[in-house]
Backbone as a ProteinNet text record, in pm:
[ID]
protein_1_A
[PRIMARY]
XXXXXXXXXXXXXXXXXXXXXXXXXXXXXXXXXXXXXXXXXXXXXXXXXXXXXXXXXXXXXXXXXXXXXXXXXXXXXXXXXXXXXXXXXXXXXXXXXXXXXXXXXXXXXXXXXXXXXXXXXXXXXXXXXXXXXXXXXXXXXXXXXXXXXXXXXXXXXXXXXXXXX
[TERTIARY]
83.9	0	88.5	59.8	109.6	67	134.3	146.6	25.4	-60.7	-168.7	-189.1	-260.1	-209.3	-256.4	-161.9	-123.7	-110.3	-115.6	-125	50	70.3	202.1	178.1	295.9	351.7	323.7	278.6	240.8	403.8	480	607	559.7	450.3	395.9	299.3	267.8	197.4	45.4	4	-133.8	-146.2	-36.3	34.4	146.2	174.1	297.9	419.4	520.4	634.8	691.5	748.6	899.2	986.9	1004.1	1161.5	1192.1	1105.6	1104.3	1111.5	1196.2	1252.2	1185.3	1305.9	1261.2	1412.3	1524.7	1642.2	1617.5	1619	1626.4	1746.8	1707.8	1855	1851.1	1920.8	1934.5	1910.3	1797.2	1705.8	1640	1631.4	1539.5	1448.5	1339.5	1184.5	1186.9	1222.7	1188.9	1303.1	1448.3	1500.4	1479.4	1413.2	1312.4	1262.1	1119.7	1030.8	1057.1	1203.6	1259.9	1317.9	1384.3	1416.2	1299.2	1157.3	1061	1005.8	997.2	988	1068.7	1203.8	1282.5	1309.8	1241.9	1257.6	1074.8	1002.8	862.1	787	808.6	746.5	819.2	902	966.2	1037.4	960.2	1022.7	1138	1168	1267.7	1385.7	1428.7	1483.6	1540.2	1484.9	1506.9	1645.4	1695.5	1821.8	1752.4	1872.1	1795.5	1774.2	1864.4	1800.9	1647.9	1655.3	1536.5	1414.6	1428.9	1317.9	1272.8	1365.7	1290.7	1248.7	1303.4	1217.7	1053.4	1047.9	961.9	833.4	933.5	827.1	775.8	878.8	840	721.5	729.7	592.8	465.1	467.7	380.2	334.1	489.9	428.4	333.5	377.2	249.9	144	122.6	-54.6	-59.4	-11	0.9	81.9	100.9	236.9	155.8	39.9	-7.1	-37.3	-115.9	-114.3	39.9	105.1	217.6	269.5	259.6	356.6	247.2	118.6	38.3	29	150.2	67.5	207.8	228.9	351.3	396.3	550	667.2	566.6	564.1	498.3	353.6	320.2	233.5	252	355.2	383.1	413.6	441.6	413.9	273.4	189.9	59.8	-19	5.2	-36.8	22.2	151.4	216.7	162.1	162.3	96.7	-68	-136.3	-283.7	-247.5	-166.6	-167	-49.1	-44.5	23.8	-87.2	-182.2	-285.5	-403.9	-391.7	-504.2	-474.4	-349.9	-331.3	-286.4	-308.9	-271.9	-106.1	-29.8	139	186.1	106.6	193.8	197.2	126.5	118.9	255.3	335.8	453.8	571.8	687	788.4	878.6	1020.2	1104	1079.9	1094.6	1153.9	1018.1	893.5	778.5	801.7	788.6	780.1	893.4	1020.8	1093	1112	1021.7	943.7	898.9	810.9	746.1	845.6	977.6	1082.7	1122	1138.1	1225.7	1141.8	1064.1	916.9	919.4	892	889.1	1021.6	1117.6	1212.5	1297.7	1246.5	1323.6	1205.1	1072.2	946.7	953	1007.3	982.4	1116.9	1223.6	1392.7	1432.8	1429.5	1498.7	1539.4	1599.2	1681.8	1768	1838.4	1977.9	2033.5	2107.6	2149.1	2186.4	2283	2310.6	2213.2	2165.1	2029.3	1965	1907.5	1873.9	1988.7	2066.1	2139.6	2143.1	2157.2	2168.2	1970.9	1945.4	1784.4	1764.1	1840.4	1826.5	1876.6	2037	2130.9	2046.4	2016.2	1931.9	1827.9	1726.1	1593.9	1648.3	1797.6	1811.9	1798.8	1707.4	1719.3	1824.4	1940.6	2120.2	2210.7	2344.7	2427.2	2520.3	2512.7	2560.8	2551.7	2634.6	2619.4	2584.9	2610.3	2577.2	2439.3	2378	2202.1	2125.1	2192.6	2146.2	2146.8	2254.7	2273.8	2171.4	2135.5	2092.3	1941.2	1867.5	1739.8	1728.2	1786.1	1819.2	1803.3	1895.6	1846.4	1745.6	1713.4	1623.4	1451.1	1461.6	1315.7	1315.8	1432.5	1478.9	1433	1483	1508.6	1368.2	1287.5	1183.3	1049.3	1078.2	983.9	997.6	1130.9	1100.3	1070	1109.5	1021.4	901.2	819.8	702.4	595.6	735	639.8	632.7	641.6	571.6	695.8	813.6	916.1	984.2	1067	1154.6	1277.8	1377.5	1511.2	1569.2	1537	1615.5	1534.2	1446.6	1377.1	1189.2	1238.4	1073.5	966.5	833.5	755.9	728.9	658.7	647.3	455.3	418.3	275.4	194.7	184.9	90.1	-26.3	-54.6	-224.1	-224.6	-134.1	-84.1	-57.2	37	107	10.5	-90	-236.9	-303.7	-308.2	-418	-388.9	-217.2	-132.5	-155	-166.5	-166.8	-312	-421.1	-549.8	-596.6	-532.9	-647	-758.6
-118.5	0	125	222.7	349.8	425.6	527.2	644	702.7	675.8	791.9	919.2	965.2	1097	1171.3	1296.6	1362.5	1323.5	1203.1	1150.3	1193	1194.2	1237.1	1172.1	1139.3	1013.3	1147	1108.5	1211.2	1200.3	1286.2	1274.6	1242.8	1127.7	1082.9	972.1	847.9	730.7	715.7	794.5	780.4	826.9	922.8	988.3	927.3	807.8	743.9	835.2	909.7	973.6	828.7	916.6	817.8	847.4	910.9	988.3	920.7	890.7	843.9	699.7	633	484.8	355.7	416.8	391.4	288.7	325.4	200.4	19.2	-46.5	-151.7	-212.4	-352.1	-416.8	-532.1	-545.6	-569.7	-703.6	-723.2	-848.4	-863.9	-972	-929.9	-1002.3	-1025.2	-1045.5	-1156.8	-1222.3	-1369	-1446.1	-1410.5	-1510.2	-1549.5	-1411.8	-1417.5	-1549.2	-1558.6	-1640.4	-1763	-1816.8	-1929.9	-2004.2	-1909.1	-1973	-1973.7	-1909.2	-1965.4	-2073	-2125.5	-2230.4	-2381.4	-2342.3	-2418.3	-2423.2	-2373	-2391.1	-2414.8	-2478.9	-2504.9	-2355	-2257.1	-2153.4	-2099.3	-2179	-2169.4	-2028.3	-1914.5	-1783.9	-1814.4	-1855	-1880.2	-1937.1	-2003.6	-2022.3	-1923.8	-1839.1	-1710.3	-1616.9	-1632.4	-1501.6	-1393.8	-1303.4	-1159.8	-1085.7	-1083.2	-1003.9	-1035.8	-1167.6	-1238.7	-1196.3	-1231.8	-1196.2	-1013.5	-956.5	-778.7	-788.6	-856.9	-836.6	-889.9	-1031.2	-1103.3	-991.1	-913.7	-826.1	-701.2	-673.6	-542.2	-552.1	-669.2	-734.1	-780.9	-830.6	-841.8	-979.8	-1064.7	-1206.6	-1325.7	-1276.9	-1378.2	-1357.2	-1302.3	-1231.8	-1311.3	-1385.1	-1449.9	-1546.3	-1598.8	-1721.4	-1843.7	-1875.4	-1988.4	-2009.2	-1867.8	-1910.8	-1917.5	-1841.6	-1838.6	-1982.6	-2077	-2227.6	-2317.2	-2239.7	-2382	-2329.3	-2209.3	-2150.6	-2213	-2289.7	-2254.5	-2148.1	-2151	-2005.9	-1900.7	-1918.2	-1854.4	-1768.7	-1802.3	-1728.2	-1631.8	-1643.3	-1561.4	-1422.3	-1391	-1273.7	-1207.6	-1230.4	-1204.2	-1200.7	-1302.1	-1306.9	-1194.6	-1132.5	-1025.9	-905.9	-899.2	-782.2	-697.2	-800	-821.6	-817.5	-848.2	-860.9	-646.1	-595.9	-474.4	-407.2	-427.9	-339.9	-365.4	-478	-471.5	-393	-347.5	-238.9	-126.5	-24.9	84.5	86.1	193.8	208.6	221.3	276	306.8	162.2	53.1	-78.8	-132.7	-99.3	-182.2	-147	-212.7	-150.6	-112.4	-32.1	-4.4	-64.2	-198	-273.5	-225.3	-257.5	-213.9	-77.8	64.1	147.3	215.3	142.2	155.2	112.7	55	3.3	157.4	203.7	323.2	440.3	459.5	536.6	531.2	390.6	422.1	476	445	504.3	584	667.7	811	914.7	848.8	959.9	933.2	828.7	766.8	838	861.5	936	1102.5	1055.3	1273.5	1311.4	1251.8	1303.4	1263.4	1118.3	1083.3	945.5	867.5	749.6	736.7	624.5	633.4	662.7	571.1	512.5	659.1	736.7	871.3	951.1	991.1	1104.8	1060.6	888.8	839.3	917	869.7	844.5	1005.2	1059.7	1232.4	1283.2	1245.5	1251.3	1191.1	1081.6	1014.9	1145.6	1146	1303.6	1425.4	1496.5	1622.1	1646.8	1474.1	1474.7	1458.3	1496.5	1417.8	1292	1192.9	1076.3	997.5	1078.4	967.1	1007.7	1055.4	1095.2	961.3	875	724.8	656.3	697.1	612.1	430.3	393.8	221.7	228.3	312.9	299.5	352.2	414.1	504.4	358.4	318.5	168.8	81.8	42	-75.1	-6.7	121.6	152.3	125.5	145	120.7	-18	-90.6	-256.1	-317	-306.3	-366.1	-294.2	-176.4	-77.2	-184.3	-164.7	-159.1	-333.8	-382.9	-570.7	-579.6	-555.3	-623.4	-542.5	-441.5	-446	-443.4	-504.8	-558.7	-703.1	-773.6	-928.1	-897.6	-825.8	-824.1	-748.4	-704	-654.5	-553.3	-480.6	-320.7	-283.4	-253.9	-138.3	-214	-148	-198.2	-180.7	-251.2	-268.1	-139.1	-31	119.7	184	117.2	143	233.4	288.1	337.2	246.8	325.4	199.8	131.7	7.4	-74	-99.3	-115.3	-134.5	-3.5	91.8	171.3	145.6	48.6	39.3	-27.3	-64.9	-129.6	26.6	112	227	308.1	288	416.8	366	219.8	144.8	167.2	174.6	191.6	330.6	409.7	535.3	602.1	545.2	608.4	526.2	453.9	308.4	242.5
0	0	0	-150.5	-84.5	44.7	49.9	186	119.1	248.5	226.2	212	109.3	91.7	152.6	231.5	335.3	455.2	457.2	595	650	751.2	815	978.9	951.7	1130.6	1216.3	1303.1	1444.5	1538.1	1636.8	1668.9	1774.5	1812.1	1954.5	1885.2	1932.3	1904	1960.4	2000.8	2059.3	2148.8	2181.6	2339.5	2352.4	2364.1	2401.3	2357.6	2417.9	2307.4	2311.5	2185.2	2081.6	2158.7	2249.2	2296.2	2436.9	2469.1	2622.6	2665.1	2700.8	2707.8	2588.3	2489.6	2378	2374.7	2426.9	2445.3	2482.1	2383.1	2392	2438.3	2444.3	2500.1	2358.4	2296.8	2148.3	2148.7	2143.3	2064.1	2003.6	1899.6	1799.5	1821.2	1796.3	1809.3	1712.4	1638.7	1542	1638.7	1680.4	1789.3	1935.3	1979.4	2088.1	2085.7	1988	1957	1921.3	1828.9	1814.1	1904.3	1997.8	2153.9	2256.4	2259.3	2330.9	2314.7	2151	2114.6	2131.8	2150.6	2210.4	2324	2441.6	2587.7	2618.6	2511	2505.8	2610.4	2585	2647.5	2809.3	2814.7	2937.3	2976.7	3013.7	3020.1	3107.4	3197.8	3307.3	3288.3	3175.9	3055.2	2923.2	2949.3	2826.8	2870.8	2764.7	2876.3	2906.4	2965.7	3016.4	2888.5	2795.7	2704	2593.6	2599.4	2557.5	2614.4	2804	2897	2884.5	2802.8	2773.5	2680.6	2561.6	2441.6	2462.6	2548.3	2560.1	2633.5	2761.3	2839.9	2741.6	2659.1	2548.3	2461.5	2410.9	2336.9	2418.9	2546.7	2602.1	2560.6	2553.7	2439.5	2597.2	2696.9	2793.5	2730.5	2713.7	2667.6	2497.6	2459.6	2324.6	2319.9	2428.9	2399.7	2387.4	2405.5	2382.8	2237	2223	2064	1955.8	2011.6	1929.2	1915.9	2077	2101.8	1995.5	1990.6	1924.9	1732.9	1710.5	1546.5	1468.4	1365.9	1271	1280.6	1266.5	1256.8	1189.8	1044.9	954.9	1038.9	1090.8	1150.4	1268.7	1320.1	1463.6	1386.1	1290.4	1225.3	1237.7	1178.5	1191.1	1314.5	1412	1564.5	1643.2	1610.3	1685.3	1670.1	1510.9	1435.4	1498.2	1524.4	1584	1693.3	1791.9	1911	1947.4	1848.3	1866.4	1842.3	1758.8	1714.5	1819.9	1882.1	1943.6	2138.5	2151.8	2246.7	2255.3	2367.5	2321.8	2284.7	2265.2	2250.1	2370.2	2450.7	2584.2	2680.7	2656	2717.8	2665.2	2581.7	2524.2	2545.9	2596.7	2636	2466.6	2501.2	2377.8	2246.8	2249.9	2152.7	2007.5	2121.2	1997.4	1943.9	2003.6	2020.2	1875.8	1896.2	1808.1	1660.3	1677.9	1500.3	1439	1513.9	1487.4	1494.3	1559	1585.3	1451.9	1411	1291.8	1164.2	1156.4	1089.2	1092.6	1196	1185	1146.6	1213	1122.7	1003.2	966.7	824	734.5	765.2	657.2	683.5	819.3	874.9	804.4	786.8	789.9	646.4	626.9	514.9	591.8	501.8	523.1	605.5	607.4	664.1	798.8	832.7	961.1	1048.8	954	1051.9	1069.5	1024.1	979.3	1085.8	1147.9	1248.7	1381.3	1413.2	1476	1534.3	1433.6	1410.6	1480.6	1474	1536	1691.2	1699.1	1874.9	1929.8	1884.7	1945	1977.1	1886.5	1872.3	1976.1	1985.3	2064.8	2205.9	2254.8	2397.2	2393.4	2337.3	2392.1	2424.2	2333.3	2394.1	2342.8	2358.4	2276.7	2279.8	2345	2325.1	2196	2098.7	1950.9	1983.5	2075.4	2118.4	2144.2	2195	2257.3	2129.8	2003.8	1902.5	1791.2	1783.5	1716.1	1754.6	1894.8	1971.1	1905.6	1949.5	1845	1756.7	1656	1489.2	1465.5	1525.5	1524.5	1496	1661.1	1713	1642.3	1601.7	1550.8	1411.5	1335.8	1194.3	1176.4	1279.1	1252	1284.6	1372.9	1430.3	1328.2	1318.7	1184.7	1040.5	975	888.3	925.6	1012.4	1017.2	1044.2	1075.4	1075.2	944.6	868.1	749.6	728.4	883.5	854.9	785.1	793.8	737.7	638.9	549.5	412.2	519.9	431.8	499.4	515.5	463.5	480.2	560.1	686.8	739.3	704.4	601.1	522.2	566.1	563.1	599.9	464.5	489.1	380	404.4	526.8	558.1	568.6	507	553.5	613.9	580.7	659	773.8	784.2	955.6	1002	998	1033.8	1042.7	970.3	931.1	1068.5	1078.7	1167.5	1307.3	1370.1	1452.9	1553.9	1419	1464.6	1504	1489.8	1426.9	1537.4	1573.7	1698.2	1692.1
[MASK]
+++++++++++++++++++++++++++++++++++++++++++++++++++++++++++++++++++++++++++++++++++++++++++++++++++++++++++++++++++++++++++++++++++++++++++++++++++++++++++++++++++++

């Protein structure tokens, strides 16, 4: 789907800011899910960085269906399970899907221009916590569809749906 026309990313998610503990701890969300699958749901089992991504998504609230759906589907179950709460219920890792969204459509492309935007907003002058966003925003929503690999979105009508509630 193209970008709706005139539509423009709001620099806040439904209220939730983008700016405000938006630092992940660098995991990605499809290895998350491949190692819950291999410790049969066993959170207690998950490393620590696993156990934030796991709390960021809010995957208790969906882990049954995820342990009982094919791989191929935990895409779509996540997707529905982001849309069906508000933004401010989700820790970093989600939040930063939409980070990168927004200033890769508000700014332009590209890793610095990002990086150059964490700086500016206060959120970090730490190039490692500016990286660890980028990742984790960049990785976890292109496996889910919403963004292209140069971070742009790729789903508008998820992003339209996201934003609009």
């Amino acid at each position: 789907m193209d970008k709706p026309n005139g539509f423009q990313l709001p620099d806040n998610l439904r209220g939730r800011s983008i700016d405000v503990k938006v630092i992940p701890t660098v995991c990605n969300l499809e290895n998350m899910l491949k190692k819950l699958i291999e410790v049969n749901g066993d959170f207690s089992q998950l490393k620590q960085w696993e156990k934030r991504s796991y709390k960021a998504y809010l995957i208790e609230e969906i882990k049954s269906r995820i342990l009982s759906a094919p791989s191929y589907a935990w895409k779509d179950i996540v997707r529905e399970h982001i849309l069906s709460k508000r933004p401010s219920d989700f820790g970093a890792s989600v939040i930063d899907i939409y980070l990168v969204a927004y200033v890769t459509e508000t700014f332009g492309t590209g890793k610095d221009r990002f990086f150059e935007h964490i700086k500016n907003k206060g959120i970090s002058d730490n190039g490692n916590s500016a990286q660890a966003i980028w990742q984790v925003g960049k990785g976890d929503g292109v496996y889910l569809e919403i963004l292209h690999e140069n971070g742009k979105v790729r789903d508008w009508n998820f992003i339209e749906k996201w934003v609009k509630g």
